[in-house]
C-alpha positions as CSV (number, residue, x, y, z in Angstrom):
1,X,0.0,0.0,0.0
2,X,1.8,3.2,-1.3
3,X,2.5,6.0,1.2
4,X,4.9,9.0,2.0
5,X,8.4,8.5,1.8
6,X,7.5,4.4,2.1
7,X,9.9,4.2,-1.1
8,X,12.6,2.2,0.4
9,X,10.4,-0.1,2.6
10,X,8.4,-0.8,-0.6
11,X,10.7,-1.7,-2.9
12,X,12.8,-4.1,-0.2
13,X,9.3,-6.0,0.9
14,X,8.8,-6.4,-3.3
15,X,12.4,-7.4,-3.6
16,X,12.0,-9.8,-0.9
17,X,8.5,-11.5,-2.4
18,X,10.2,-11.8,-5.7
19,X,13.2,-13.4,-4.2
20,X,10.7,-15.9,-2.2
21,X,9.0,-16.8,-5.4
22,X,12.2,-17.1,-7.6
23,X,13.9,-19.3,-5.0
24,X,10.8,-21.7,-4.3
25,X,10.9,-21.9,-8.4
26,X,14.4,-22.9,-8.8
27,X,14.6,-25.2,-5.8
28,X,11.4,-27.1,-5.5
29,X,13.1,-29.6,-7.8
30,X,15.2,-30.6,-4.8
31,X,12.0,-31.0,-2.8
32,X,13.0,-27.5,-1.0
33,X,10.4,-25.4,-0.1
34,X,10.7,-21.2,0.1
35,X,7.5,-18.9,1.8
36,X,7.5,-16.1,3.1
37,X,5.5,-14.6,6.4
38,X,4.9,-10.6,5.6
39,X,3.7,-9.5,9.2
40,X,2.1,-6.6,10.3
41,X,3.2,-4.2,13.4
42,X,3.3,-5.8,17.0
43,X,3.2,-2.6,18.7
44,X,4.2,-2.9,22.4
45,X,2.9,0.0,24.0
46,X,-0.4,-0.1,25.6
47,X,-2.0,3.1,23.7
48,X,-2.2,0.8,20.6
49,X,-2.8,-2.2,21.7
50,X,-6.6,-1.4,22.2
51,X,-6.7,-0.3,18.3
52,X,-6.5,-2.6,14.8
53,X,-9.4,-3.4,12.6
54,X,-9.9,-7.1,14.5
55,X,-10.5,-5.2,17.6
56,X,-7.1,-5.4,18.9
57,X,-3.0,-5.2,17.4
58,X,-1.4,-8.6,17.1
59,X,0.7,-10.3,19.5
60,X,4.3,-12.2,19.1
61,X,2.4,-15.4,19.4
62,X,-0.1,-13.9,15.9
63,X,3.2,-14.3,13.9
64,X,4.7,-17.4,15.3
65,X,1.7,-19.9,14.6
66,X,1.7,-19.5,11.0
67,X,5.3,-19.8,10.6
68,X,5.1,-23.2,12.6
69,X,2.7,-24.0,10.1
70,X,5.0,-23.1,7.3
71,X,7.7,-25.1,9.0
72,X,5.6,-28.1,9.3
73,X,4.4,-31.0,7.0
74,X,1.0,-29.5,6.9
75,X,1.9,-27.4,4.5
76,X,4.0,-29.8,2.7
77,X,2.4,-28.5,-0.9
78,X,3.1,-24.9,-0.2
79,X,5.7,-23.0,-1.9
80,X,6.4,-19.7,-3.1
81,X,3.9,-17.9,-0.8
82,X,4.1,-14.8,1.4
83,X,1.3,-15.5,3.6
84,X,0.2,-11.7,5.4
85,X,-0.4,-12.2,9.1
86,X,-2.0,-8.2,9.6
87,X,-5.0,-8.2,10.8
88,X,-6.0,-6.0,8.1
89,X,-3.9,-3.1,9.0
90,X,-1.4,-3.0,5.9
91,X,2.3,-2.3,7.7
92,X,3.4,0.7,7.8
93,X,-0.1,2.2,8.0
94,X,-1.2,0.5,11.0
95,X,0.7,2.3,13.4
């Protein structure tokens, strides 16, 4: 989501999907899988923690569960994602 002076952050987050997708392309034949977890803000001071469009800003633990799922054999036929753990407050806007 474009905003001022978000140039740099942009570009690296696009650099890094690319790169995710590229490197699950070239190495799924050797049965190695590449995701990605794009997460949103865990702010740690109380003023925002009552704000976020679910009611509430994510916690440590919000971020950690889906990357256990991307580590695990659940997701065995996943590859070349970036999976967005937000909330549905697009980083950097939700802070």
């Amino acid at each position: 989501m474009p905003c001022p002076q978000c140039a740099p952050y942009a570009s690296s987050k696009a650099g890094v999907i690319n790169l995710t997708q590229t490197l699950a392309y070239n190495l799924a034949p050797y049965n190695i899988r590449v995701n990605a977890i794009s997460p949103g803000s865990i702010p740690k001071e109380d003023i925002y923690k009552k704000n976020g469009r679910l009611g509430r800003w994510g916690t440590p633990e919000d971020i950690a569960w889906p990357v256990v799922f991307m580590a695990s054999d659940a997701s065995s036929f996943v590859t070349g994602q970036v999976l967005t753990v937000d909330g549905a407050v697009p980083a950097p806007l939700n802070l």
